[in-house]
N, C-alpha and C positions, 0 to 999 in steps of 0.2 A: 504494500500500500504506500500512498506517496501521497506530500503534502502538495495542497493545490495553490503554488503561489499567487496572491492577488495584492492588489493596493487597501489604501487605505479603507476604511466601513465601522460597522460596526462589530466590535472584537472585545475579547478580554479584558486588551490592554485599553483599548481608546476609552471606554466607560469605565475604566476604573481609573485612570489619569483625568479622566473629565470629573469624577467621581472625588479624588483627593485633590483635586483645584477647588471647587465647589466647598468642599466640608475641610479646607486645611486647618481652620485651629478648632475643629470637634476632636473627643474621642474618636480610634477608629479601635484600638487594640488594648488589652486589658489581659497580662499575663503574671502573678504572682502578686508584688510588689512596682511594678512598672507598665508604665501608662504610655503610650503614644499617641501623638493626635494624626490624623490624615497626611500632612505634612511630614512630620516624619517617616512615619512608617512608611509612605511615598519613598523620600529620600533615602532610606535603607533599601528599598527593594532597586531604585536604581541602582545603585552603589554595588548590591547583588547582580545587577546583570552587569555591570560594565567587570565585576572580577571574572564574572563565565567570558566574556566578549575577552578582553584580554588574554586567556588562555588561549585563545584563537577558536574557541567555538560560534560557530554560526547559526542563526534563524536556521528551523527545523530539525537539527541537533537532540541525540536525545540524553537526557541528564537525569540518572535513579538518585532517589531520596529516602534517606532511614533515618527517621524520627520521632519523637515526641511532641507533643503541644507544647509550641517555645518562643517566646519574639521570634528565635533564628526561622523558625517552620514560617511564619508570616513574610521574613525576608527572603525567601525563596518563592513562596509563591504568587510575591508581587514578582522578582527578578527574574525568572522562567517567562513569564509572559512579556516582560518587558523586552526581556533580551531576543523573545522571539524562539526561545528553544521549548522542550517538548518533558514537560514532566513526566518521570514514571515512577510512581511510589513506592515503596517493597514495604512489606508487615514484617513486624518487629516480631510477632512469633514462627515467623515461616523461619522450615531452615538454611543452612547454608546453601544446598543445594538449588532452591527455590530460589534465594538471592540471584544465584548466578546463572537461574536459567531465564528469570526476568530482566537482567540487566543483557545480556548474551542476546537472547532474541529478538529483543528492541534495539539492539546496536548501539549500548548506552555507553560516550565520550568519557562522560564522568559523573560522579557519584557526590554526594553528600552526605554529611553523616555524623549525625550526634556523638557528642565522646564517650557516649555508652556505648556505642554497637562498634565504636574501633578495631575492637580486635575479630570481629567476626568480618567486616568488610575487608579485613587483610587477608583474612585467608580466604576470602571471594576473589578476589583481584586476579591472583593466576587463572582461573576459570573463565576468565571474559578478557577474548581477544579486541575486543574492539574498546576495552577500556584505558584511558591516557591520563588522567588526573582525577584524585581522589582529595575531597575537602573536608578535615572531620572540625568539625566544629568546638577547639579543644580552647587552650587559656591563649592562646595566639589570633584566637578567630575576630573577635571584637576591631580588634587592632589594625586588623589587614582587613576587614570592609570599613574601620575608618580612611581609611588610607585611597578608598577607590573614589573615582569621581561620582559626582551627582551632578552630574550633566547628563540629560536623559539623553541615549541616545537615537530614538526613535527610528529605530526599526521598522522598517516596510513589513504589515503582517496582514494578511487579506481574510477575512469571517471563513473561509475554507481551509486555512492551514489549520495542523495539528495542535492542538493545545499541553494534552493530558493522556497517555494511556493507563487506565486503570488495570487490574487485573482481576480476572474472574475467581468465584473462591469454591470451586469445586472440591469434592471430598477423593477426587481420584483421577489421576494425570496430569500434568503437566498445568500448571496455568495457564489462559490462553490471552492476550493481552486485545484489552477493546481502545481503543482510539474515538478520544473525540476531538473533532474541530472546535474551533473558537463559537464557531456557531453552535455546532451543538449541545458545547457544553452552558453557552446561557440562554438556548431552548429550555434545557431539562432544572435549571434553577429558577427559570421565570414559571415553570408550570409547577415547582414541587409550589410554592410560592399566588397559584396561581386563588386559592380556594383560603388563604388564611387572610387573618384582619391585617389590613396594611400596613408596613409597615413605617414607623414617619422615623425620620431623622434623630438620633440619641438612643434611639432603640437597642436593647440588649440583645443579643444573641448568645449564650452560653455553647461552648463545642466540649462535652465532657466527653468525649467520644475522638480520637484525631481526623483533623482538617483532613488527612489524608485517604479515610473511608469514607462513609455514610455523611458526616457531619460536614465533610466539605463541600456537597450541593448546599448547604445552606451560607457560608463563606463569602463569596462572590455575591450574591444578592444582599447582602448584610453590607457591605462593603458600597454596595451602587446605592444602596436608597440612603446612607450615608448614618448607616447603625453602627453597633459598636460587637466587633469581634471578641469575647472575651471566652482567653484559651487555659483549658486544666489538664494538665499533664497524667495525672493519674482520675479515678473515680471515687471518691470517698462520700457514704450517702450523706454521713453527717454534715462531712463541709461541705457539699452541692447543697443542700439544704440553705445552709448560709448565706450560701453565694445568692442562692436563687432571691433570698430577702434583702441582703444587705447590699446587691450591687442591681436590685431592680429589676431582674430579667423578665425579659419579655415574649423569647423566642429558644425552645432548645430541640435537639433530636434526641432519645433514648432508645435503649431497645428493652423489651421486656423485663428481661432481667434487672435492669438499673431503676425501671418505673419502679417495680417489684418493691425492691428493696429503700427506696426511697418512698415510697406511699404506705409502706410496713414499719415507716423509721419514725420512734418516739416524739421525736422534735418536729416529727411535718403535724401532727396532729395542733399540734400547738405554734404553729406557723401560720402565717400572714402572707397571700400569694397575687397581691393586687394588682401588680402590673402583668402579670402573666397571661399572657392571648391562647399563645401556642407548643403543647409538648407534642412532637411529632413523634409516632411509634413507627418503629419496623424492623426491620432485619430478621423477624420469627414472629411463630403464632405467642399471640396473647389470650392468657387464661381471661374469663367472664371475670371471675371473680375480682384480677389485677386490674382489669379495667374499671369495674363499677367502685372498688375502694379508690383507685386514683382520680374518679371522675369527683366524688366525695371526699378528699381532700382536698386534690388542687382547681374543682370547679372548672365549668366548662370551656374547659382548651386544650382537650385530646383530639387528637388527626390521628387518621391511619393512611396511608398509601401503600400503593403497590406497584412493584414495578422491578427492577434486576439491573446491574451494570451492564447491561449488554442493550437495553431498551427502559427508559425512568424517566419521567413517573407516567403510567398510563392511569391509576387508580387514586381519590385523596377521597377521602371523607371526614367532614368536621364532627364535631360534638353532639348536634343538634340531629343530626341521623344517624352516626351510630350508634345510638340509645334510642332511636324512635320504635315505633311498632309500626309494620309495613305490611296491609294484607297479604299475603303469598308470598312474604321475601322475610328474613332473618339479618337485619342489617349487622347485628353484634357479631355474627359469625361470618360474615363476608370481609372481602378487602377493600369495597366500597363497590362505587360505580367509574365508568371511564369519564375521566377529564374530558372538556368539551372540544379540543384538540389534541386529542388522539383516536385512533383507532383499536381498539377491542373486538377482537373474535374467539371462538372454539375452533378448532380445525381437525380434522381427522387426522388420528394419530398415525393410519397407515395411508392417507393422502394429505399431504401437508398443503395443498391448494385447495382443498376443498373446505368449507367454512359449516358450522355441523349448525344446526335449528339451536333456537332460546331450550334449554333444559337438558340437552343433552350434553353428557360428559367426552372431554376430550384436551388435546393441547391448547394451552394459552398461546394463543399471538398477538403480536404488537407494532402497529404504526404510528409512529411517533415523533415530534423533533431533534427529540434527545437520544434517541438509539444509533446505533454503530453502522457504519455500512459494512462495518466487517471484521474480521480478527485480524492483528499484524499478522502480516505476513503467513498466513493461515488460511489458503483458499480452502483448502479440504474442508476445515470446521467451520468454514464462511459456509461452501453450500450445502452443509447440513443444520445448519439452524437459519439461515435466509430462505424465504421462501419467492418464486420468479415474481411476484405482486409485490417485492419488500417487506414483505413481515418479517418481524424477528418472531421465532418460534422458542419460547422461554426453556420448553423441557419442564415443564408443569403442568399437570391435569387440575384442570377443571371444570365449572360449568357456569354458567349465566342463564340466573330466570328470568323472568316476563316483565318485570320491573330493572332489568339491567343491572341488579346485584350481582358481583364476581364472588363465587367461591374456589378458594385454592384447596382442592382435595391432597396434593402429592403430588413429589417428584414422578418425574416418567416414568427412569428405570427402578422406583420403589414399590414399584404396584407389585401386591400379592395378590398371586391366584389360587384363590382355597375351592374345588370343588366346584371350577365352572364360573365362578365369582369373582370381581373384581373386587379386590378392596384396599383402600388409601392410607398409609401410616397415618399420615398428617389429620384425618375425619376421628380416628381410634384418641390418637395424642389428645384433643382438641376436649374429648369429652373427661381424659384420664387428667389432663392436667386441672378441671374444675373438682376434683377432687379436695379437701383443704390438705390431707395428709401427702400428696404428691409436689414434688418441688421442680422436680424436672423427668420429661419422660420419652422413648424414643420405641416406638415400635416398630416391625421389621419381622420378616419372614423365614420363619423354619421347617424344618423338612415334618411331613405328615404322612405316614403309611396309609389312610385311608384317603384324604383330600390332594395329596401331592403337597402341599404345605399349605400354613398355618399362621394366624399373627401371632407373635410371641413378644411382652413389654419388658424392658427394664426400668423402670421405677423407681428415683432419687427419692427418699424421707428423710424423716429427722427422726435422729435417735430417741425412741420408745413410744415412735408414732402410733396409733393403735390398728392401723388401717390392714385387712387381711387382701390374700389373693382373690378371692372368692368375692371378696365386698364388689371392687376393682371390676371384674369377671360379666358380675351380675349389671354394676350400674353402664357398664360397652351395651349389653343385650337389649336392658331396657329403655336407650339413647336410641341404639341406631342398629338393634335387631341382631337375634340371637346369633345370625350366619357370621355378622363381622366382628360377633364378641372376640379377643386373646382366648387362646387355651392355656396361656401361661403365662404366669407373672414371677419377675423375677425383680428383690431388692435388692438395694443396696445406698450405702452414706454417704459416697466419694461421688464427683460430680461426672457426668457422663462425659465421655471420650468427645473432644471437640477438632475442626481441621485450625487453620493455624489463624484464621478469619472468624472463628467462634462457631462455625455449623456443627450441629451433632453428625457425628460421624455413625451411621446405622449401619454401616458395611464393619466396621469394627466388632458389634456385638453382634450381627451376625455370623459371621463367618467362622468360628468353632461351632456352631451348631452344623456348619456344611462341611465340614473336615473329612479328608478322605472318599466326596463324594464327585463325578468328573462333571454334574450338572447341580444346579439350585433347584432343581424339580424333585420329585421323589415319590415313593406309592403307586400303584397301580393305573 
């Protein structure tokens, strides 16, 4: 794939330069102890690109980043855009190998890198040929971007070059790297954006989650409408707590787990949350239960969306409907409905062109602004998930009823077939995690002498929970029918096996139940 040079338009860089002229003596950045207004933070991220431009890299260049939420993570991802080169981020849990095959296949020049991951990007470095300079961010770093000019040097970048490749966070292969343009990466921030309460200028945005995942579609918009970035390096529910009262917030993303724990946490009860419009949820199913206590503590400003780095946001839904009651639809258990620019269908999962009737189950597809035209350098996996109309085809079942509610039943290749039957971990999950005694839970399919196999859960509790197999067993049957009940439940206190991006990994506790066997099928 290749960047499509053009002139000047509407880009990254031009709205966020017109953006930090506009708001230069507001907040823009807010990280520990230290505050930057527009202006600065501006003049850091030049200063950031003219040290890449010195090294002698060039607009469309691509440059990996390992980091934490830090001013330095803000100075780079003004100075990547400015400089006109091409961010690729790498996760601080992946391992070495994964470093070096996302940096390797995006042909990354150079690297960046917190003085925490130092030693691990050294022994990346021999693995990736096409790497030339490595920048760690150590007691030297301050020093040497004072040192660089703030003379911007405005770089020719056209709404078609490359901005960003993100990486996909599969549980199995190779990551595959999606690329977005300038354009379409402030497509997919104007629509996450598109459905919540405006936001006006001083506005908070909290990122307890790094700029570099999830949390950074929200970055860039925060940035343009002239809000205030303010970044947390780690997640502590107590001091998010804090932060969220004492510095105003107005705007954050979570995922499950962090609601969870922060709507569970002593001090929110006894907390004050007035300026708070929007906590946006996603990255996994959310329990009934997590949603209705967070909706009663922090009051009406849960979103949900739906959508994947490969194609986001096609789904958002606010407060006011996902708590409504819908004749023929289950708003609480859906992802919503599709945004009003984009496109939403079901498509047959054994004809990827053909688009399946309202109610019937099948793949998720997606047309959209914010979606990829393709994997780097990856035609293969470009035309299996592209379909010839440009849908991105997610690798998700589901369906859409007659009110245009989305439900995500399951990944593709997780679908178990018990006895002729289709049935979805993710529909089984949904009902076990309304459980109180379940904390986290991953269902997945075992070998069955009479059905060919069978759902089988593992189930996260707390120690001397009271909760039996049988209880568990009974309340699957009488949710969503004896056929798709588990025939087995199994605990445990330790937290379930995750990939290096936080998914539960279901091939993991599967696969000693398949040991020794040459297929996943089994029985007669």
């Amino acid at each position: 794939m290749k960047a499509t040079q053009g002139g000047q338009g509407l880009t990254v860089t031009s709205l966020m330069r017109q953006a930090a002229r506009y708001n230069a003596h507001r907040t823009a950045i807010i990280h520990g102890g230290v505050r930057l207004t527009f202006s600065e933070a501006w003049d850091r991220g030049v200063q950031m690109a003219n040290w890449l431009l010195d090294l002698g890299l060039q607009a469309g260049d691509r440059v990996g980043v390992l980091e934490d939420n830090a001013i330095q993570a803000q100075d780079f991802f003004l100075g990547s855009a400015i400089a006109g080169v091409v961010r690729v981020p790498l996760y601080a849990r992946n391992a070495l190998e994964s470093h070096a095959h996302m940096l390797s296949h995006t042909g990354c020049r150079a690297v960046i890198v917190a003085a925490a991951y130092r030693d691990e990007i050294r022994q990346v470095a021999p693995l990736v040929p096409s790497l030339e300079h490595i920048i760690i961010r150590d007691e030297g770093y301050e020093a040497h971007l004072a040192g660089c000019s703030t003379k911007d040097p405005m770089i020719a970048i056209g709404p078609d070059d490359w901005c960003i490749i993100r990486h996909t966070g599969g549980t199995t292969g190779k990551a595959k790297g999606v690329a977005y343009s300038h354009r379409s990466w402030l497509a997919a921030g104007r629509d996450w954006f598109y459905n919540f309460p405006p936001m006006q200028a001083g506005d908070v945005c909290l990122h307890v989650g790094p700029i570099s995942h999830g949390s950074g579609y929200l970055y860039t918009p925060t940035w343009l409408a002239g809000g205030v970035n303010l970044l947390l390096d780690h997640f502590d529910p107590a001091e998010t707590l804090r932060i969220l009262q004492e510095e105003q917030v107005g705007y954050l993303f979570v995922v499950p787990a962090m609601l969870s724990a922060l709507a569970n946490h002593p001090a929110a009860k006894a907390g004050t949350f007035a300026h708070l419009k929007v906590m946006q949820v996603g990255g996994a199913p959310i329990a009934d239960q997590t949603a209705h206590l967070a909706r009663a503590v922090f009051g009406e400003v849960l979103y949900q969306g739906y959508g994947q780095t490969e194609a986001v946001p096609v789904c958002m839904m606010g407060p006011k409907e996902w708590f409504s009651e819908v004749e023929g639809s289950n708003p609480l258990r859906s992802a919503g409905r599709a945004l009003p620019y984009a496109r939403l269908e079901i498509r047959d999962p054994e004809a990827s062109d053909v688009a399946l009737p309202l109610g019937a189950e099948g793949e998720i597809a997606i047309l959209c602004d914010g979606q990829m035209l393709g994997f780097w350098e990856n035609e293969a996996s470009t035309r299996e998930r592209m379909t010839s109309d440009g849908f991105v085809l997610t690798g998700d079942i589901g369906r859409l009823d007659h009110n245009g509610y989305l439900y995500v039943l399951d990944r593709k290749d997780d679908m178990i077939i018990s006895g002729g039957f289709n049935i979805w971990p993710a529909e089984l999950e949904n009902v076990l995690l309304n459980h109180p005694d379940v904390l986290e839970v991953a269902v997945y399919a075992i070998p069955d002498q009479r059905w060919g196999e069978t759902p089988a859960a593992t189930c996260v509790i707390q120690d001397g929970a009271g909760v039996t197999a049988l209880d568990l067993i009974e309340l699957c049957a009488k949710t969503l029918g004896s056929y798709k009940k588990p025939t087995q439940i199994y605990f445990q206190t330790e937290p379930l096996p995750k990939s290096p991006v936080g998914k539960v990994q279901r091939k993991v506790l599967r696969e000693p139940h398949w040991h020794g066997q040459d297929r996943r099928v089994s029985g007669n």
